[in-house]
Residue, then its C-alpha position, 0 to 999 in steps of 0.5 A: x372320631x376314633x384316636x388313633x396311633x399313626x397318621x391315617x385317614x379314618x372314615x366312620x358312619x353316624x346313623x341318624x336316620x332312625x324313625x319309629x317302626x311301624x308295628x304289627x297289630x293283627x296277630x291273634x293267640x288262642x288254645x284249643x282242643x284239635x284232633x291232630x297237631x303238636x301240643x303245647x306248642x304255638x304254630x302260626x296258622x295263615x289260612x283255614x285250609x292250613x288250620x285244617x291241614x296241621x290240626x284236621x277237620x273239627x269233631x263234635x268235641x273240637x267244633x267249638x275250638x276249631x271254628x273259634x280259630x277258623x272264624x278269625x282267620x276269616x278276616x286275617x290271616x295271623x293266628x298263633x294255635x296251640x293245642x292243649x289235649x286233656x288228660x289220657x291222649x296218647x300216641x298211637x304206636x306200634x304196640x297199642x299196650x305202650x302208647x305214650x304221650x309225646x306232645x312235640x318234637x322237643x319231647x323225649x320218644x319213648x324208646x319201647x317200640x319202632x314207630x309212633x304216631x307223630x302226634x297224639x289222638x285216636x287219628x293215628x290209630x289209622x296209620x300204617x307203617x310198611x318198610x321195604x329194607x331189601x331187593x328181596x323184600x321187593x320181590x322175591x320167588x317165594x319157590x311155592x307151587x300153586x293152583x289157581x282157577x279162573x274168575x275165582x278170588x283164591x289161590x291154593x298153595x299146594x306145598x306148606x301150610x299156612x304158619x309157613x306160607x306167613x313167613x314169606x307172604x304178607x297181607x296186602x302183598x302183590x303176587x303175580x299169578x301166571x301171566x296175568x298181572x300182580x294181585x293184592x293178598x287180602x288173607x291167609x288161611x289154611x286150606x279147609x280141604x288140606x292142612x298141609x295147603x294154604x288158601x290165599x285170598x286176593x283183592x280181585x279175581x284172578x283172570x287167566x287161565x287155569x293153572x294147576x301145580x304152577x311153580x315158583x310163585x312170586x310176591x313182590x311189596x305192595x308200594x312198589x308202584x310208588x318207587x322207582x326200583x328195589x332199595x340196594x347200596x346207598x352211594x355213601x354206603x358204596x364209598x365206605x365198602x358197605x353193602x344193602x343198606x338202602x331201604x323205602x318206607x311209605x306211610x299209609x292212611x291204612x283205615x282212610x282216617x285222614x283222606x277219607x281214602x282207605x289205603x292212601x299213600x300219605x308219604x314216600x322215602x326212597x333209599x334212606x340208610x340203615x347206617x346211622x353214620x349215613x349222609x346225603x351228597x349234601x351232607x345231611x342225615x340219611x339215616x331212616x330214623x333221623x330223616x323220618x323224624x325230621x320230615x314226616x308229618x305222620x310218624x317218628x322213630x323211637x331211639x330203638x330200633x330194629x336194625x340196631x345202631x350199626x354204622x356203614x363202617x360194620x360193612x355188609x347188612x343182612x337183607x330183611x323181609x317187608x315189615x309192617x306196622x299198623x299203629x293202634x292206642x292212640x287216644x284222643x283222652x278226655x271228652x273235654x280239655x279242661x280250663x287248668x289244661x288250656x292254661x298251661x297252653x296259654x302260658x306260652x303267650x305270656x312273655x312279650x319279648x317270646x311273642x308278637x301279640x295283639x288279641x288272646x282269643x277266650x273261645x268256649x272260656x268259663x269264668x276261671x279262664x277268662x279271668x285268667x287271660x285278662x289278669x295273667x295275660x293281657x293285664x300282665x302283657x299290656x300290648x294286647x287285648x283279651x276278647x271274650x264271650x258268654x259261656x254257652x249255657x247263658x245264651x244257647x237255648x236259655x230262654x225260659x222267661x224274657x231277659x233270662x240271656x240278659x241276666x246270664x250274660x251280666x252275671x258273667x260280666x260280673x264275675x269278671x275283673x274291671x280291665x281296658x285290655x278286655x273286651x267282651x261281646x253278647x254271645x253265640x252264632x249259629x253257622x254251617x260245618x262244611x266238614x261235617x254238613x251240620x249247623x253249630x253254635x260258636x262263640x262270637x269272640x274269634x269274630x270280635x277280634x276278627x272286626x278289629x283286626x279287619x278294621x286295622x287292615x283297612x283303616x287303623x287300630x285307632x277305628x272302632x270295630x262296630x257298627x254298620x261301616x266296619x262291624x258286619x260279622x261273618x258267616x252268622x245264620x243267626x244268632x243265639x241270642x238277639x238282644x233287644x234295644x232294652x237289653x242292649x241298654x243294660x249290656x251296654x252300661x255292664x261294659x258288654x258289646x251287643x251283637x244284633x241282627x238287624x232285618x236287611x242289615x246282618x249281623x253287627x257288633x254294635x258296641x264298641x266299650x272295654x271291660x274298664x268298669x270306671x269312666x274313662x277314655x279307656x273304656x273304649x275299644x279305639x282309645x285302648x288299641x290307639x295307646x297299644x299301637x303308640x306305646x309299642x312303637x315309640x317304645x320300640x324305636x326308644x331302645x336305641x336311646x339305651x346307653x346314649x348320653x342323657x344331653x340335649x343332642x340325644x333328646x333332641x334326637x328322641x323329639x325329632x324321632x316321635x313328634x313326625x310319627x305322632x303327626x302322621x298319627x293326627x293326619x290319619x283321625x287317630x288323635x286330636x292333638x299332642x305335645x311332646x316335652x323331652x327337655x330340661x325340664x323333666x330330664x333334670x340333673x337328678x334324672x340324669x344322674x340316675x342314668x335315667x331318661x325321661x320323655x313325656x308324650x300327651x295325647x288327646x285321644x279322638x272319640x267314636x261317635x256312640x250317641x247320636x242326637x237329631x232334633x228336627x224344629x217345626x218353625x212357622x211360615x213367617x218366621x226366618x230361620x236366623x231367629x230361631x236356629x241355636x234356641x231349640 
């Protein structure tokens, strides 16, 4: 216990109740090209339907990396997305001949224009921007005079010309024509009959009565409907003596780019500020800029804007017309990402202490990226497994003479390092695309992963993945390539694990071997993940070993904390036996000199059953079968 000073009762707490955590072992990690989304950035995606919702529906450029993430989340609900865009995307802005790259919200905003898209592609070239900084932008009586004829879709204002008329009236904005209700303003254009007059053009025809020389036409902002009513005073503005700072802003799916819906209202912001001092009641930015940056899921605000930096302090803002922005230059680059390009994206997965890890995904990955997420990733990491396939050219319609997929797919094999902390499948499957209602080729190694990830949620780590039991893959109408037994054979010794389908069984991962070239019990999938899962939880509970003494309560302390964990390990088939030496004998003074400490765990791995032998003896009538059984 602690000295102490005077006289006193101490209380203290010993915690000795530490065991081994468990550890997750089911989070993928994969780069690829989407149409939508931040870049170079990683984002954990639990859900189809959330991939679709942050990255949008797969083109024919994307397809391939899109159903790559898709297809593992089919059988777990842990992936970590990051999108690399090729060179030339862009963020569409409110001036197409400025579009910059931001790639996420760390990124600096350019500050040449009010609003960009928040992320880059030609997807943000749908985007309308439409503000309403004023109760007069709301609705205003523009002092017009007016004709206008029943069941005809124009309105002719009799008393300026059309230069004029734009100053006052918007495209899309409502004008209330007698007393038939509000019509939208489709264009506006000078009067083919008079120069002096304007010809309006409305969304629907006009149903009242005939109306000739009417005064004091009235418009009014198009998402008025969206709002409880015209943006004033904000209550903090109120407080500090300023006036009409208030103002709504809706964000439109103007060309229906993201819903399928021309003109669908994405977003909503009622009564944001002008004032950058702005707060809400709960003390947080009101000011547009910050609170559109902060929450929008289509658009940011570049550091200019164009109501300037005035603080509520200045007091009273000038009422503005409705202003509206149609986003354009947003480019979705390149045709295709490169694999340098995918590389930086995959960089982001290379820290262990920065990320929780257990597979790196290859997708659609050549010889050059694959290497990499073997060498520089999974070697370099040693806690997770990199799963990769054939390029698609090896397998897809690669059949001009019998064994031409075979060769392809070995040569492949051999251009690729020799690592347990690699596996690698057969090929490609063919499945539907319900977002663009065509058949694709996808890679199998999102499904790999997949099984192993299925087979730790319903057994353990230490499972193999393969075969009839555990190994059935998704979502497979049929296959690329469907290797024969004598071309599985020939996989099989290169270290690939064949995918096949059987007829009246499915399709099934039928292999279960590591890219480790030399013989060894790491050659096998459940050997190599059983090792991860161990190494990442005892060393894990072993941090707290860190700046204890070295004597014999501690490594005591370290037997007692490992050998129940490794006794559970045994009692579920994940290994056949194990022995934990933490003692004097390998903790000598010298170890403990070094202020070293020293615990050696032996594990006999348990084995997957990959041959199976069955002899069946014919013996004759009079012979019994305890002569006979053990010599055949």
């Amino acid at each position: 216990m602690p000295f102490q000073v005077s006289p006193g009762v101490n209380v203290s707490e010993i915690d000795l109740t530490t065991v081994v955590p468990a550890v997750s072992t089911t989070e993928g990690g994969f780069v690829g090209q989407f149409r939508w989304g931040p870049v170079e950035q990683r984002i954990l995606v639990d859900s189809e339907d959330r991939l679709v919702n942050i990255f949008q529906k797969p083109t024919s450029n994307t397809a391939d990396d899109f159903f790559t993430a898709a297809n593992f989340l089919s059988y777990g609900n842990a992936l970590y997305v990051v999108r690399g865009v090729p060179g030339g995307a862009n963020n569409a802005s409110t001036s197409a001949g400025t579009a910059a790259l931001i790639k996420n919200e760390d990124s600096t905003i350019p500050a040449n224009n009010v609003f960009y898209a928040k992320y880059a592609g030609e997807l943000g070239n749908s985007l309308k921007i439409s503000v309403c900084p004023s109760a007069n932008a709301w609705s205003s009586n523009t002092g017009y005079t007016y004709n206008a004829t029943r069941n005809s879709d124009k309105v002719t204002i009799t008393s300026a010309n059309s230069s004029v008329v734009s100053t006052k009236i918007n495209i899309g904005d409502l004008l209330k024509v007698g007393n038939s209700g509000k019509f939208k303003v489709n264009s506006i254009a000078q009067s083919a009959a008079n120069a002096s007059h304007t010809t309006v053009t409305l969304a629907s025809k006009y149903d009242g009565a005939n109306l000739t020389g009417e005064a004091g036409l009235e418009r009014n902002w198009q998402y008025q409907n969206q709002f409880d009513q015209a943006p004033g005073t904000t209550e903090t503005a109120t407080n500090l003596g300023a006036t009409n700072d208030a103002l709504h802003v809706a964000v439109v799916d103007e060309d229906g780019a993201f819903t399928g819906t021309k003109g669908t209202v994405l977003e909503t912001y009622e009564n944001l500020s002008k004032g950058t001092d702005a707060k809400t009641e709960q003390g947080a930015s009101n000011y547009f800029a910050d609170v559109i940056k902060n929450n929008s899921g289509y658009v940011t605000v570049s550091a200019k804007s164009y109501l300037g930096s005035a603080t509520l302090a200045t007091g009273t803002f000038a009422g503005q017309v409705v202003l509206n922005y149609n986003l354009a230059g947003g480019s979705d680059g390149a045709t295709d990402i490169t694999s340098e390009q995918k590389i930086v994206g995959y960089d982001l997965f290379k820290s262990a202490e920065d990320v929780d890890l257990s597979f790196v995904l290859g997708g659609n990955a050549n010889a050059t990226l694959a290497t990499y997420l073997i060498s520089s990733i999974a070697e370099s990491r040693k806690d997770c497994v990199a799963v990769i396939s054939p390029e698609r050219a090896d397998v897809v319609n690669n059949n001009s003479y019998a064994g031409k997929e075979r060769d392809a797919i070995i040569a492949f094999r051999d251009s690729l390092p020799s690592s347990s902390y690699a596996v690698m499948d057969s090929g490609w499957k063919y499945q539907y695309d319900k977002y663009n209602d065509v058949y694709r080729y996808v890679p199998l190694n999102a499904d790999t992963a997949g099984l192993m990830v299925q087979t730790d949620l319903t057994r353990d780590p230490w499972y193999s993945p393969a075969g009839y039991n555990r190994g059935n893959v998704k979502n497979a109408i049929k296959l690329a390539y469907n290797p024969s037994k004598g071309d599985r054979d020939q996989l099989y010794k290169k270290n690939i694990n064949p995918v096949v389908t059987f007829p009246g069984q499915g399709t099934v991962l039928f292999g279960d071997k590591t890219m480790l070239a030399k013989p060894s019990a790491f050659d096998r999938i459940n050997v190599r993940r059983l090792f991860i899962v161990l190494e990442k939880a005892i060393s894990t509970a072993a941090k707290f070993t860190l700046f204890e003494f070295n004597d014999e309560f501690t490594r005591s302390q370290f037997n007692n904390l490992v050998v129940p964990f490794l006794r559970d390990v045994q009692g579920r088939r994940g290994i056949t036996d194990f022995q934990v030496v933490c003692d004097s004998t390998n903790n000598t003074g010298e170890v403990i000199d070094r202020n070293e400490f020293i615990g050696d765990i032996y594990i006999k791995p348990a084995r997957s059953i990959n041959f199976i032998q069955l002899n069946f003896v014919a013996v004759r009538s009079g012979v019994e079968f305890s002569e006979v059984v053990g010599r055949a």
